[in-house]
N, C-alpha and C positions, 0 to 999 in steps of 0.2 A: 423645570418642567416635569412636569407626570408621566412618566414611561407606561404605554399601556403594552401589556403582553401580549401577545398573537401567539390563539390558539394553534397547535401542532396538530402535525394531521391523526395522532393517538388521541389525543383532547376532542377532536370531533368526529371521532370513532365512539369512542366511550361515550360522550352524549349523545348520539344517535342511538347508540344501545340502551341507557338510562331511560333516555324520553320515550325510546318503545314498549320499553317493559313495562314502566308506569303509565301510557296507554292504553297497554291491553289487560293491566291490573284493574285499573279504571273502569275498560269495560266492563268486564266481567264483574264488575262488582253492580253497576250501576245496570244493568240489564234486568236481571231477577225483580229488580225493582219496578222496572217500564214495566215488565212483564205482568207483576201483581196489579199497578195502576191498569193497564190494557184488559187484564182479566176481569175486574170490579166493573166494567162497562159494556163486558161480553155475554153472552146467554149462554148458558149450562153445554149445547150442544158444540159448539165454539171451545170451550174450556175443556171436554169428553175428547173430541175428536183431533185437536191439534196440538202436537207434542208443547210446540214454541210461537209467539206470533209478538210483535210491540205494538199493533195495532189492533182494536178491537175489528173484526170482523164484520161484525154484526151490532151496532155503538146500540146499550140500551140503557138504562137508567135503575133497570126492576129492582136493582139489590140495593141501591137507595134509599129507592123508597119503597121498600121493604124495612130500611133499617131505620129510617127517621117517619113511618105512617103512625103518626101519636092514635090512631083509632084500631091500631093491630096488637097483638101481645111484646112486639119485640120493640118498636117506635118508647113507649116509654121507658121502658128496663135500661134502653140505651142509652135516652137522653140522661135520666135518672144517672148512671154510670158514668157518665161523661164528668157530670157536675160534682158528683164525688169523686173522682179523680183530679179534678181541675182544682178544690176545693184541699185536698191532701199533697197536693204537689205545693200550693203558694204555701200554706202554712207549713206543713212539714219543711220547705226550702227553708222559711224566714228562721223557723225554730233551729236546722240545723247549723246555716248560717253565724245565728247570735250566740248559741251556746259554742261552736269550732274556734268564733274570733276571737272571747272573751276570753275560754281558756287558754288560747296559745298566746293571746297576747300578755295575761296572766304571767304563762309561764315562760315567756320572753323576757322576764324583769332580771336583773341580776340580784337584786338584794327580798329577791321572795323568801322568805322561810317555806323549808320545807319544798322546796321545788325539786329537786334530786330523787326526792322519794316518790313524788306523786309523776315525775316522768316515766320511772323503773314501773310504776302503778299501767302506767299507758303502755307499756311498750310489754310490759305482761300479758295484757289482754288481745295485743296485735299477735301473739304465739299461740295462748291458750285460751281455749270459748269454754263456755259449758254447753252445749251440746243445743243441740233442739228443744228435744224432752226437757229438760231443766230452763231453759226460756219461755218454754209455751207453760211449764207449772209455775214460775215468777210472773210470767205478764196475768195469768189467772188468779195468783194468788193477789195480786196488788190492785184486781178490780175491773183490769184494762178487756179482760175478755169482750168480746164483740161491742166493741169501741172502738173510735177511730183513733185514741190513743193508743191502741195497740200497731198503728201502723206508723205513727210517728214516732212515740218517744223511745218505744229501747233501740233506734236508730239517730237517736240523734246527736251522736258526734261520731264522726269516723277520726279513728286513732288517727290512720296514716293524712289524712287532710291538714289533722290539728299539725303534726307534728311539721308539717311544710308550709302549712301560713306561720306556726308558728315561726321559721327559718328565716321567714322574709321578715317579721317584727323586728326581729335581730337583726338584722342589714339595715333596718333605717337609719338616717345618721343620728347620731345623739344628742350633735348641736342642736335640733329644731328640737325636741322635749327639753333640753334644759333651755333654750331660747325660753318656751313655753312657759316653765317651771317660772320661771323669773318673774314674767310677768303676771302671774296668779293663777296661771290653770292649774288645775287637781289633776289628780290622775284618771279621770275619766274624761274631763275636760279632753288633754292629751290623745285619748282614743278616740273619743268621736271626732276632734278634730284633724288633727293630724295625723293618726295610725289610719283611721277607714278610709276618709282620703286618699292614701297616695296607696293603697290595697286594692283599689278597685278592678285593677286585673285577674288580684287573685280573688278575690270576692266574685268577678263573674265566672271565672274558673270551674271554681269549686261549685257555686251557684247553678252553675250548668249539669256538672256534672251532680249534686245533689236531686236538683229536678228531674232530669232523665231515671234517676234510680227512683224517685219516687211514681214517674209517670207509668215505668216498666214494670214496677212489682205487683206481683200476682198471687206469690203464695203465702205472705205473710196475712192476706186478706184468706186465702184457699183455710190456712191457723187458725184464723183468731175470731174470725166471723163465720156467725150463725144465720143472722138477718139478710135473706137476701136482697134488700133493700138499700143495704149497706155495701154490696159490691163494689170496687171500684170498674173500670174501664176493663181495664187489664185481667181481668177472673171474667169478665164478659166475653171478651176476646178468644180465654184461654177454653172457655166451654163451648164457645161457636165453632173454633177450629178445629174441638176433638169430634164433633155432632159427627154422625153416622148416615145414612140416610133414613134406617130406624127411627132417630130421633129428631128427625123434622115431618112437618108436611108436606104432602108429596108435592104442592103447589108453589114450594118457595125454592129460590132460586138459591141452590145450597152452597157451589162452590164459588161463585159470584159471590154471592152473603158473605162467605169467608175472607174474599178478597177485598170486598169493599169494607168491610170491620177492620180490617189489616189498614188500609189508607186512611179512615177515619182516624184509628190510634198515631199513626206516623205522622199526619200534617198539624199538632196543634206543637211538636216540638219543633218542627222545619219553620214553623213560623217564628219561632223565640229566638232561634239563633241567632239570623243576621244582625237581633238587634246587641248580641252579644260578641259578635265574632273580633270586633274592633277588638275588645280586651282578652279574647281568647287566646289570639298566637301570643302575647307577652305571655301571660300567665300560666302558659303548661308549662313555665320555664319557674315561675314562680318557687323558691330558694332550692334550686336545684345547685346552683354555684354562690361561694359563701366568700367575700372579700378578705 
């Protein structure tokens, strides 16, 4: 039979204390948030006059449509912004994605030539950058200047990702490639079937976390782009929230605006999640622990 332990009255001390701390962390994290949501639906006087509220007061719509009226100056810049956002986040994923798997699974082989060097090559770059100034004069000099390859590709492999999917390539068993090998796959065969397959944790992982960096970044666009046509979401965002009241009309609803811009960037990533989260909690584990 199964011995089950019975919690001591220290065991349900301590988790009374755990479970409180992590609900009142909880709050407070998740409040500022209601808070922005309740403020985007509030009117400017509402926003001025009360410190704190999770409800709007006064429930209105203005900064909406304010922000999506395609017949006003700000309705298309946004929409315009969105779609180039949404546009630099799929492809920038996929491209970070294919070139993170290929190399670490590359350099998962044991009989690579030359893999010892080109790992010292990776793990150089994760100490020492060249600086700003010397990335913004290479992505200039290579063409990429206000171009949306300048937003993708001198980002596209992160050292530290490669070198942990790489981890997990190594943990596969090796019976199923040489299973593989036997019967005629190549070595690419091998990857697309066998290696991406059973990666799918860390592929949505990373996946995730690639997206998010690409949904949230601002200043590599603030760099590289001249066209403001070319803005992404997030440089849209970052110039709405700094506006002044100088710099709006006095007619639009400025700190509503700000909030409802705020909710607009936050719900297209809440929505990708869940469809992600199945593979999530495996994958922040992904070759953290090595057999």
């Amino acid at each position: 039979m199964i011995s089950i332990k019975r919690k001591t009255l220290s065991d349900i001390i301590m988790d009374v204390v755990v479970y409180t701390i992590l609900t009142i962390l909880a709050i407070l994290m998740v409040i500022p948030f209601i808070y922005v949501i309740a403020a985007s639906f509030s009117t400017e006087t509402d926003i001025t006059t009360k410190p704190l509220f999770l409800l709007p007061p006064h429930p209105t719509l203005a900064a909406y449509k304010t922000i999506f009226d395609m017949q006003g100056t700000m309705g298309p810049q946004v929409i315009r912004s969105l779609i180039v956002s949404i546009g630099i986040t799929i492809v920038g994923t996929f491209i970070n994605l294919f070139f993170t798997t290929t190399m670490a699974y590359g350099l998962s082989r044991s009989n690579l030539i030359g893999k010892n060097f080109v790992l010292n090559m990776v793990l150089f770059t994760m100490v020492f950058g060249g600086g700003m100034i010397p990335t913004f004069l290479l992505v200039k000099s290579l063409g990429m200047y206000d171009s949306f390859a300048s937003l993708i590709l001198p980002g596209a492999i992160s050292a530290y990702n490669m070198l942990i999917i790489r981890n997990f390539f190594i943990e596969l068993p090796s019976g199923l490639e040489e299973a593989a090998s036997i019967d005629g796959c190549t070595d690419i065969g091998i990857f697309v079937k066998i290696a991406l397959p059973l990666s799918l944790p860390a592929l949505a992982t990373f996946g995730l976390f690639y997206a998010v960096g690409h949904w949230n970044t601002y200043f590599d666009a603030l760099l590289y782009l001249d066209d403001k046509s070319k803005y992404p979401f997030q440089l849209i965002l970052r110039n709405m929230v700094m506006l002044t009241s100088e710099d709006t009309e006095e007619d639009l609803p400025k700190e509503s605006l700000k909030m409802a811009v705020i909710v607009v960037g936050t719900v297209p990533i809440l929505c990708v999640y869940p469809f992600l989260q199945k593979h999530f909690a495996a994958g922040v584990m992904v070759g953290a622990i090595k057999g």
